[in-house]
N, C-alpha and C positions, 0 to 999 in steps of 0.2 A: 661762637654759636655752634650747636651740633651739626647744622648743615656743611661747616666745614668741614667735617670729618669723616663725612660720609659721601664720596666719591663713587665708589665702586658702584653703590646701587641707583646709579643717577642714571637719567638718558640725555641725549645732549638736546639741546635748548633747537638747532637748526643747523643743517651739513647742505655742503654747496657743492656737490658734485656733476657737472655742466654738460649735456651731451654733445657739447659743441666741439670737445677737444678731444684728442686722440685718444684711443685706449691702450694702456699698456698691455702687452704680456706679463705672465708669470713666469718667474725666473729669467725673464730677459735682463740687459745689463742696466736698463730704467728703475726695474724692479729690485734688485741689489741693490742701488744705490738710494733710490728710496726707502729698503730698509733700514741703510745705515746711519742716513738724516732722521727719520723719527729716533731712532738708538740714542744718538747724538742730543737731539731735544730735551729727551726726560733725563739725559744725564745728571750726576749731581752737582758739577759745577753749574751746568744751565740750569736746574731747578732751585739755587741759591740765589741767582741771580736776579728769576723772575721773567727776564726774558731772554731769547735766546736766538739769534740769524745764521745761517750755515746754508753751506752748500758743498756738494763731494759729484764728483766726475766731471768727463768731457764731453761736449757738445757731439753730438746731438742727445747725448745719453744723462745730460747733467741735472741734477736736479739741487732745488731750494725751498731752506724749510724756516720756518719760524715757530715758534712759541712765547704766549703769553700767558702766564697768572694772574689774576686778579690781586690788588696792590694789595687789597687788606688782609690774604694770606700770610702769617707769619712763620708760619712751618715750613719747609722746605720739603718736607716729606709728603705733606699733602698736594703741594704741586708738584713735585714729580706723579705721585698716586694721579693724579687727573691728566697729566702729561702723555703717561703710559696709556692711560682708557682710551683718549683721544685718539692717540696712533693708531693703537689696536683697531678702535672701531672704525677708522675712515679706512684702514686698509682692509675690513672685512666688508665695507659697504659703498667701497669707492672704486671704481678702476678708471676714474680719467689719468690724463696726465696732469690735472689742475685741480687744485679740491682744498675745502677747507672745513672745520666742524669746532663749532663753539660749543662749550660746557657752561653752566655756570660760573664753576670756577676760572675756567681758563679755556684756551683756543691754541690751534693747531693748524697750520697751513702749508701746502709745499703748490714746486711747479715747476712745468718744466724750463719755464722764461724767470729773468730776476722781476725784484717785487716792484716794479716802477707802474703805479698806477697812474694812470689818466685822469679818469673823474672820480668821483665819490659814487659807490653806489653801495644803501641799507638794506639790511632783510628785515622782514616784519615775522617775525616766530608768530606760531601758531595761539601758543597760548595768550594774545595778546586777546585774541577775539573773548577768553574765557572770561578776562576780567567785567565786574561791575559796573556800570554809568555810574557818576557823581550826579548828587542832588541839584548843584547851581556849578553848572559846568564855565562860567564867565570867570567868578571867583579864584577857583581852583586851576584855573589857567593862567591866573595873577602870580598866586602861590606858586606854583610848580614851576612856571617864569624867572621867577625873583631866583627860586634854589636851583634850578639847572644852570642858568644862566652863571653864579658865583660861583659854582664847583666847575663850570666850565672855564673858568678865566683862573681857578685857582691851577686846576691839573695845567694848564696849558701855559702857563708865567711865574710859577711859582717852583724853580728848581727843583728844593728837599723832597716834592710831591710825586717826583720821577712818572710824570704825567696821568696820573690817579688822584681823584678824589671821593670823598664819600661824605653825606651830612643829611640833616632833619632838617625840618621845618615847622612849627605848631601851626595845624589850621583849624578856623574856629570848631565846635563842637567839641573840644577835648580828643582830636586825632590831630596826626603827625604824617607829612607825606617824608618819604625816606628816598633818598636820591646818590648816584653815583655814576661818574663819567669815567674816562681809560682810551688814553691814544697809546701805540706800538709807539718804543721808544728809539725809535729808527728816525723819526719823525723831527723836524722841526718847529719850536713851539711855534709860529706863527698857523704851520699844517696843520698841526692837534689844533688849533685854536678854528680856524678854517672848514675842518674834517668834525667838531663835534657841535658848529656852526648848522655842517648841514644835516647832523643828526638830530639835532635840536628840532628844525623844521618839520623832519619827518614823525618827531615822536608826539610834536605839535597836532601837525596832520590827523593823525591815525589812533593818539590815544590821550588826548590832554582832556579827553569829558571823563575816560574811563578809573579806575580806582589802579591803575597799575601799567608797566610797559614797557617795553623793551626795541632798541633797534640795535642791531649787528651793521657790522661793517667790517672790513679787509683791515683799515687802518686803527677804527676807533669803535668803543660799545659808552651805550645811554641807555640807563634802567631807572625805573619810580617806582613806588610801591607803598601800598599805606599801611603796611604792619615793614617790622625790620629784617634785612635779611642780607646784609655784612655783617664783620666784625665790629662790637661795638667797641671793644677795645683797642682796635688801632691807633695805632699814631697816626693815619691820614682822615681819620674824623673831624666834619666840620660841624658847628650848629648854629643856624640863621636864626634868631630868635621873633618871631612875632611881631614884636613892637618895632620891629625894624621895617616892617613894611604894612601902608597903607592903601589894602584894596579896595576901591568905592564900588560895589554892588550895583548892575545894573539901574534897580531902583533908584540911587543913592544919585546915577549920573541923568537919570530921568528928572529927578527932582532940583537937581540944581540948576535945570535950565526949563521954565514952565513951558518955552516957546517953542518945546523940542516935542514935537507928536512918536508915537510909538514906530510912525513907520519909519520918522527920520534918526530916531534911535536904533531900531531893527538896521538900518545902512550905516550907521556909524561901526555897529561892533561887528559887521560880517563883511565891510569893505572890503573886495580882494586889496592881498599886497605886490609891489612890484618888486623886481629883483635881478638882478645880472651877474652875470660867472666871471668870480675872480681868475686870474691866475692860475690858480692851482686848481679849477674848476668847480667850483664850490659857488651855490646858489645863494643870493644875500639881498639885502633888502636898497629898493634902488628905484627912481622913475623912468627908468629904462628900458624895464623887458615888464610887460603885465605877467603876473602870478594870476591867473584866470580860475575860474572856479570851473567846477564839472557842470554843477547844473547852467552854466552861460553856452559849454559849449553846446551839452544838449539842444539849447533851443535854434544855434546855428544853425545845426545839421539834420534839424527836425528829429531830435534823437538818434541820431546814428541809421535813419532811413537807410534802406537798402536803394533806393532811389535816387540816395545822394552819394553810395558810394562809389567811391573812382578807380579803384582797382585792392587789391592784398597781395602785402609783402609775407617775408618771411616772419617778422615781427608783428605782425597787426595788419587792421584795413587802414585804409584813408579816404577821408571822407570830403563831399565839399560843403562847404557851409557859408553863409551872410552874417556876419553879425549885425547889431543893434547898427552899429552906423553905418549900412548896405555896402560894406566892401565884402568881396568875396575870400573868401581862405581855403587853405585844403587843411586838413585836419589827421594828424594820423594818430590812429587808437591804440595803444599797447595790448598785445594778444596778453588774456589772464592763463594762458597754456605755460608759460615758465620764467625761469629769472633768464633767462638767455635774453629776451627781449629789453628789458631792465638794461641791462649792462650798456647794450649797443644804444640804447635810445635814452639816456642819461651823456653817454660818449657826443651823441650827435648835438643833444640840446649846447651842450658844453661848447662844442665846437662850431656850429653856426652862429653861437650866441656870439662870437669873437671876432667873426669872418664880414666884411662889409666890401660888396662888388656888385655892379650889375650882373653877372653873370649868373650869381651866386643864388638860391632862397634867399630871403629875410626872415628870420624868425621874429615874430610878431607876440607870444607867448606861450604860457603852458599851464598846464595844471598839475596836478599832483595828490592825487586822494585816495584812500583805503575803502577797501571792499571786499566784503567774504575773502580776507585776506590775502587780499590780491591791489594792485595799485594800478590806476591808468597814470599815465605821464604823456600828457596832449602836447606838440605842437604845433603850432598853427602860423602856417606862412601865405603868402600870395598865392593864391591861385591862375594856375596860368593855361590848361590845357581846353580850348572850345574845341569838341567833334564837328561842327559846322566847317571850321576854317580848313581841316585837313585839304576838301575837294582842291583846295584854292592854292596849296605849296605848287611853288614851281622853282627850277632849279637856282635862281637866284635866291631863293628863299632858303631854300636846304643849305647851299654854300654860307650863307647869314647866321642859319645855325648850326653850321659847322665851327664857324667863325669864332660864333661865341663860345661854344665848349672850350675851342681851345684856349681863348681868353681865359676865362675860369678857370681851368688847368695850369694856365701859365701866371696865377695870380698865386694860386694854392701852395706851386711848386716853389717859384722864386722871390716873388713880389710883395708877397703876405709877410705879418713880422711872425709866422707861423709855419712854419715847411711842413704842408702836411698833404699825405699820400692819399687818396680816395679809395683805391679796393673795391669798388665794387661800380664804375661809371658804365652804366648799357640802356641803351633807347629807355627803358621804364624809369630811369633817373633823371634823365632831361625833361626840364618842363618849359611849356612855353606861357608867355604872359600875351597879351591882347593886342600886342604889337609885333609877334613872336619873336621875341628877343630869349635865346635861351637861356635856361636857369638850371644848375648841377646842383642836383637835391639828394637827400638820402649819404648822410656820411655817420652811418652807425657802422660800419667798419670802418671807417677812417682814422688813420696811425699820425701821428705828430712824430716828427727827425727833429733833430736836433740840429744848429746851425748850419754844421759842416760834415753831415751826416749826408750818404750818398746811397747807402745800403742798412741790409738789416736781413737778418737768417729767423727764419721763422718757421714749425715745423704745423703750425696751424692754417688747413685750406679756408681762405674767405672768397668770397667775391660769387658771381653767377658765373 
């Protein structure tokens, strides 16, 4: 296709440059050596390859780069050409110490820590809002299903496919939805399989009514589209043909049951779903954790009333709210102000979701849904703070919650099959429940050690 030939006059698709991390100087020894990792990337051994990991200096000054092509490139010369664009532009429109910028074609990432991520977290590009609505968006959620779903198990189990796939679909009226997936080949298939799991959800989320759509990610990319736009000549081309799958039409499941009323169909097909984080952090389908929807929480917290809310973090407010079965929750709202929030409150859902103490929150659920291109990611734990009770602390009471912090501290640290460090514990993260028993809430900086891990150099300030 001519699109892959024509690099130079592209813009890139979404660049993640994060004000949260340090900025470099110019010509300082960060800056040299991150020239000489982008050099290294578009080189032509690495642009034969496709993808390509490096890293040059010493700590504190060291930095690590990656690159990836998209798999149905067969040129070599065209992914170094997008290689080289990449570099160039994030070095003319970047100055963290952390940043990344996807192409079409290909992606470009450095930093100044190694690439060991925590959770999964997707960008929703711009252009996603531009596309189309579909006519029967039930249908086309069948369809797009059956083909993400296969191209995701083929990139992700299937060797020769060096974790890339691409293929069609026929859907009825004489169109074709056009699909392709792609993990970093750093990756373990069960991770690619895990990581384009949870891009899956998101593309679900955000754009499975629409005619087209794309999520980004650090590890893994998932795009649809209903005209073509890979290589159709690749050798990593698949094609699902039509008759291989049988989607029944809203209508179709109305009519096969007469005793089913519109409203008890209306609940069948918008059921929230449940889900709990694996391992590798990754959100999956489960009767564990509720997948909550926005508008439920809404009506918790009387929309997000000012009335109900209970204070503002750095990320969002928090809110309290009842649900339907009059238990109380507190609720915290992702600020639509940046992806900073994202990262830490994806980290946190991950990591509460694992953690089981009195001391500790419970998380209870979350949501997840698109918006003027922006996403809330709710979760919703017990609510523990009544202003009436303060008058009534008396020193036994304060030693009690003292007590418990350190419980929880010493659960987190040693006890837990998870040694993970908090970063940020101060009065506004302790919450008390109605017995005031205390609760360490808030672990969107919180770092996971490894077993026998006792330290860790970090050139990034967190905490208050």
């Amino acid at each position: 296709m001519s699109s892959l030939n024509l690099v130079s006059g592209e813009d890139p698709i979404h660049i993640y440059c994060p004000s949260e991390f340090p900025l470099y100087n110019l010509n300082s020894s960060f800056h040299y050596n991150l020239s000489r990792v982008l050099g290294l990337l578009s080189s032509d051994d690495a642009s034969k390859a496709g993808f390509y990991n490096t890293s040059i200096g010493e700590e504190p000054n060291k930095v690590y780069g990656q690159s990836l092509c998209r798999g149905d490139i067969g040129n070599s010369t065209v992914c170094k050409e997008c290689i080289e664009k990449a570099s160039q532009d994030i070095m003319n429109r970047c100055r963290s110490e952390n940043a990344m910028i996807w192409y079409n074609l290909c992606q470009v990432r450095y930093s100044f820590q190694s690439f060991d991520v925590v959770a999964y977290t997707g960008k929703y590009p711009k252009q996603n809002d531009e596309e189309k609505n579909v006519s029967d968006p039930i249908r086309f959620r069948e369809y797009l299903t059956f083909l993400m779903k296969n191209l995701s198990n083929e990139a992700a189990f299937n060797p020769v496919k060096n974790m890339f796939a691409a293929g069609e679909i026929d859907y009825p009226g004489k169109k074709t939805i056009y699909g392709l997936v792609q993990c970093t080949r750093d990756m373990s298939l069960q991770d690619c399989s895990s990581c384009l799991s949870s891009a899956f959800t998101e593309i679900t989320t955000c754009c499975s009514y629409r005619e087209g759509g794309i999520i980004l990610s650090r590890t893994c990319n998932m795009r649809f589209q209903m005209s073509q736009f890979f290589n159709a000549s690749s050798a990593y081309l698949l094609v699902y043909p039509t008759s291989s799958v049988r989607v029944p039409t809203a209508q179709q499941i109305f009519n096969s049951n007469e005793e089913m009323s519109e409203r008890t169909l209306l609940q069948e097909l918008t059921t929230p779903r449940h889900v709990a984080v694996t391992e590798e952090g990754d959100l999956i389908s489960s009767e564990e954790l509720l997948f909550m929807t926005l508008a439920s929480i809404r009506v918790a917290t009387d929309d997000f009333s000012d009335t109900n809310k209970l204070g503002q973090g750095g990320f969002g407010a928090v809110y309290k709210g009842v649900l339907a079965d009059g238990n109380e929750v507190a609720v915290k709202r992702l600020s639509r102000k940046s992806w900073q929030g994202i990262e830490e409150f994806k980290n946190e859902v991950v990591l509460i979701a694992k953690l089981q103490h009195k001391n500790l929150v419970r998380l209870l659920g979350c949501a997840l849904e698109g918006e003027e291109n922006r996403k809330h990611l709710t979760d919703s734990c017990s609510y523990y703070e009544d202003p009436e009770k303060r008058s009534k602390l008396d020193w036994k009471t304060y030693n009690g919650i003292i007590n418990g912090i350190a419980r929880g501290l010493l659960y987190l640290h040693e006890e837990s099959r998870l040694k993970i460090i908090h970063r940020d514990l101060k009065p506004n993260n302790v919450l008390l429940d109605h017995e005031l028993l205390a609760k360490i809430s808030d672990f969107g900086m919180a770092r996971i050690f490894s077993e026998n891990q006792n330290a860790a150099n970090t050139k990034r300030v967190v905490g208050t």
